[in-house]
N, C-alpha and C positions, 0 to 999 in steps of 0.2 A: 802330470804333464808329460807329451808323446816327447822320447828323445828326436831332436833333431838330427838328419845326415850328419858325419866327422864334418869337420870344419865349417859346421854352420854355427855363427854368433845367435846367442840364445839371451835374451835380457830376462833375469830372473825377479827383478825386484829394481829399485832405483839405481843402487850402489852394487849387485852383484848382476856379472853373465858369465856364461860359461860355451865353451866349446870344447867338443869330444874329438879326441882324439881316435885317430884311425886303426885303434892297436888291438880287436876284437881279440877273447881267446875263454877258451875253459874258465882260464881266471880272473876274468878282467868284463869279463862280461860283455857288452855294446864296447867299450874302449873306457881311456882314465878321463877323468871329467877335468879341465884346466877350468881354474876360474877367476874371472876378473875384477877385483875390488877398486870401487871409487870413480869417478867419472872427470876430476880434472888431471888429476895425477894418480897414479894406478899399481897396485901391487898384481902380482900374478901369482896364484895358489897352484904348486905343482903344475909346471909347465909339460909331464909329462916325458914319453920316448921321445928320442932323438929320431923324428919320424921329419924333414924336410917338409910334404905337405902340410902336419900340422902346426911348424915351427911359421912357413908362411900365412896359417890361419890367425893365428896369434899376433903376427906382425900386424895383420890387416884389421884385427880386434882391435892392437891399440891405438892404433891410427896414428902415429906421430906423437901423441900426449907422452908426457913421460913420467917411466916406469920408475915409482921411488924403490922396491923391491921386486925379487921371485921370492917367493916364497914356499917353503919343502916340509912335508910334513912327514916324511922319512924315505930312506932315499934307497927303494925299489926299484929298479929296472924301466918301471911302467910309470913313474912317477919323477925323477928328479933329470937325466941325462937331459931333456931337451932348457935347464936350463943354464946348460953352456952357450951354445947356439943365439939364445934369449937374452942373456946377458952381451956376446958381441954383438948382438943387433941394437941393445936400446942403451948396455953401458949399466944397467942395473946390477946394484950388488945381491948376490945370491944367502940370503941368511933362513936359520930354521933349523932344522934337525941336527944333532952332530952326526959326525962322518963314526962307523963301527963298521971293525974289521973283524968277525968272527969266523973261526973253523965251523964246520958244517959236518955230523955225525950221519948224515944220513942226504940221500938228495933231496935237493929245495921242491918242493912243489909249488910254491907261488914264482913271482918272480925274483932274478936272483939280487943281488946287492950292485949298487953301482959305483962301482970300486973308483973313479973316478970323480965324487962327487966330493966337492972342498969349499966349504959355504966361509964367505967372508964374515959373517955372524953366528954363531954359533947361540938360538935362542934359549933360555930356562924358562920355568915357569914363572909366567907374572908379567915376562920381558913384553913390549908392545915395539909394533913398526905402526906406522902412523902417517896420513898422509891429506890432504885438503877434504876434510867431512868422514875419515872414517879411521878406525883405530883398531888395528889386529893383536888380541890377547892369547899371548902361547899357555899351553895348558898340555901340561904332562902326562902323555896317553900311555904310555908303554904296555905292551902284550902282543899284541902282532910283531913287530920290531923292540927292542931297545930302547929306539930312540924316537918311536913316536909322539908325534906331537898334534893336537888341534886346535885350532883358531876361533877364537871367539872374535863375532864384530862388534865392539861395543854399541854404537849407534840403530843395531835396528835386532839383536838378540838373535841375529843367525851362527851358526858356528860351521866349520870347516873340520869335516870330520875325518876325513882321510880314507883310510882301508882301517879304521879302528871301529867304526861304526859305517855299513853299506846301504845301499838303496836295493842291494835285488839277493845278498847271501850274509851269511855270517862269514866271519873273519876266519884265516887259517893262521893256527896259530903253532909255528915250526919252530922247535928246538933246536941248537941251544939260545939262539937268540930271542926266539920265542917264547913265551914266558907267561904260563895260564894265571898262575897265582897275582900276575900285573896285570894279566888282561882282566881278569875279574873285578879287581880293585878297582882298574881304570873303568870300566863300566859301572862300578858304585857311586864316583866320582862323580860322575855324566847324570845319574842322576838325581844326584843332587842339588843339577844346576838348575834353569827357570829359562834353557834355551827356547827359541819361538821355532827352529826350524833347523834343520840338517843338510847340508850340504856335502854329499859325501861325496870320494873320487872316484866309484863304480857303482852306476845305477842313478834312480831319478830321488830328486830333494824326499824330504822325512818331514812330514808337517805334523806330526804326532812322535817328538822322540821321545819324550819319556815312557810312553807304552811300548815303545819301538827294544828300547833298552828294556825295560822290564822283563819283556818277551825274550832277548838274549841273553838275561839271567836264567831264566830259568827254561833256558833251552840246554844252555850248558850243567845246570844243576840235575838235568833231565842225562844229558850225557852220562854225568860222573856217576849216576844211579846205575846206569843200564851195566856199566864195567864194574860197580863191585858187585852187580846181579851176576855176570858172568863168570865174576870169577869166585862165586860160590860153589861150580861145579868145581874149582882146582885150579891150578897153575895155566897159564893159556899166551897163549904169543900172539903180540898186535896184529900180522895180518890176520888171521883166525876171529877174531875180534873184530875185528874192522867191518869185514864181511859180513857178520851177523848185525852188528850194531847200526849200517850201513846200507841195510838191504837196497835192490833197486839204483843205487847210486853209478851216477855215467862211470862207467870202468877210467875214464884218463882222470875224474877225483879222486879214487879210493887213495892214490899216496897223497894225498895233502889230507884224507881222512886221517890216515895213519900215524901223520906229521900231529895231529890237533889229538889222538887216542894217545899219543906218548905225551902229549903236553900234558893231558890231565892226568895220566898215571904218576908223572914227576911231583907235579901239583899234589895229587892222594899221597907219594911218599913224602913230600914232607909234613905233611898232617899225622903218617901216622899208620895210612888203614891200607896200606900194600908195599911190598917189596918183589925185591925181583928175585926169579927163584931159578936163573940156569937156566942157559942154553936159550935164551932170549926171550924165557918168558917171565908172566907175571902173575903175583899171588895175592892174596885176600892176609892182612894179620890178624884177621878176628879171630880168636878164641886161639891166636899163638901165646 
């Protein structure tokens, strides 16, 4: 399905629409996808940046019905501010992700945290928001973030995938909050479910996720190979790395490359098959 202009209402299905926010970028792709569940009383999935045009899109999406939640499936830059805005406008309480406060070892390459975000519900797994005809099930994604989360709708088998599962890239996955050894799991997770459809917040819906996931297994299993191949020749430092592992990649990705090459080398030491050997690089333990 062709995305629509930002702030055009999109009906996806009976009970979902969506409207794109106007926030394009290297990492965001067309903009965050906002989405709207339910038709008499309405949850909003990441109301997205604190962008005015698109907070008045939104406004005009709900039309006066009212908003039983916003709903955060973790709280990016590009993702959770506009639902301050969203909440004075409809009085919705904001629940979903919890709020994390992490140091940062390195610069962000996706977007940064919104240090501002304080959800009246703080959801776990299992917990549902619920509302006339349709039922959102949180479900503990963590790997891109900590604290991510996605949505399952009970009623028609779509899910709400976040930035944990995309419509147009893989996920960046930036330490220390970032977390490959959970972003893998969480992908195991996914598919093990019997979702009909993906509704992610960058890029167009996923009508085949289980191959979708499949495929970012073993994209990333494709990764983890290509770095203990290199570092067969010896000791070697992530930019160095990056660059070969990387080839052809738009130069303003290569640090969010370099951000998801350290997630996995963290991921390789705790298993085992690398350690760091000085002065910022990294080594193979085989046959230490």
């Amino acid at each position: 399905m062709p995305q629509a202009a930002p702030g055009t209402l999109v009906q996806l299905e009976p009970l979902v629409a969506r409207v794109l926010a106007p926030n394009p970028s290297p990492f965001t792709y067309t903009g965050t996808q906002t989405h709207i569940v339910g038709t008499t009383d309405l949850a909003v999935v990441d109301p997205g940046p604190d962008e005015p045009a698109h907070i008045e899109a939104l406004r005009a999406a709900v039309a006066g019905r009212p908003v039983t939640a916003i709903v955060i499936t973790h709280h990016h830059r590009d993702h959770s501010p506009g639902s301050r805005p969203l909440a004075a406008a409809t009085g919705a309480p904001i629940v979903g992700a919890a709020p994390v406060f992490v140091g940062d070892d390195g610069p962000r390459a996706d977007a940064a945290f919104d240090l501002d975000y304080a959800p009246a519900r703080v959801l776990a797994e299992g917990d549902t928001v619920a509302g006339e005809g349709w039922t959102l099930g949180a479900i503990t994604t963590p790997g891109h973030t900590s604290n991510h989360l996605a949505f399952a709708l009970a009623e028609t088998g779509a899910l709400f995938s976040g930035d944990h599962v995309m419509g147009w890239s893989t996920s960046v996955v930036s330490p220390p909050d970032g977390d490959m050894t959970d972003y893998m799991a969480s992908l195991d997770k996914l598919l093990g479910r019997e979702d009909r459809v993906y509704y992610p917040g960058h890029g167009d819906l996923i009508d085949n996720p289980r191959r979708l996931v499949r495929g970012l297994l073993g994209h990333r299993k494709q990764r983890e190979g290509q770095i203990l191949r290199l570092l067969e020749d010896g000791p070697q430092a992530i930019p160095a790395m990056t660059v070969r592992m990387y080839a052809g990649l738009d130069p303003r990705l290569l640090p969010a490359a370099e951000r998801s090459v350290l997630a996995h080398l963290i991921d390789l030491r705790g298993r085992g098959l690398v350690g760091e050997a000085g002065e910022g690089r990294w080594a193979s333990t085989a046959g230490a």
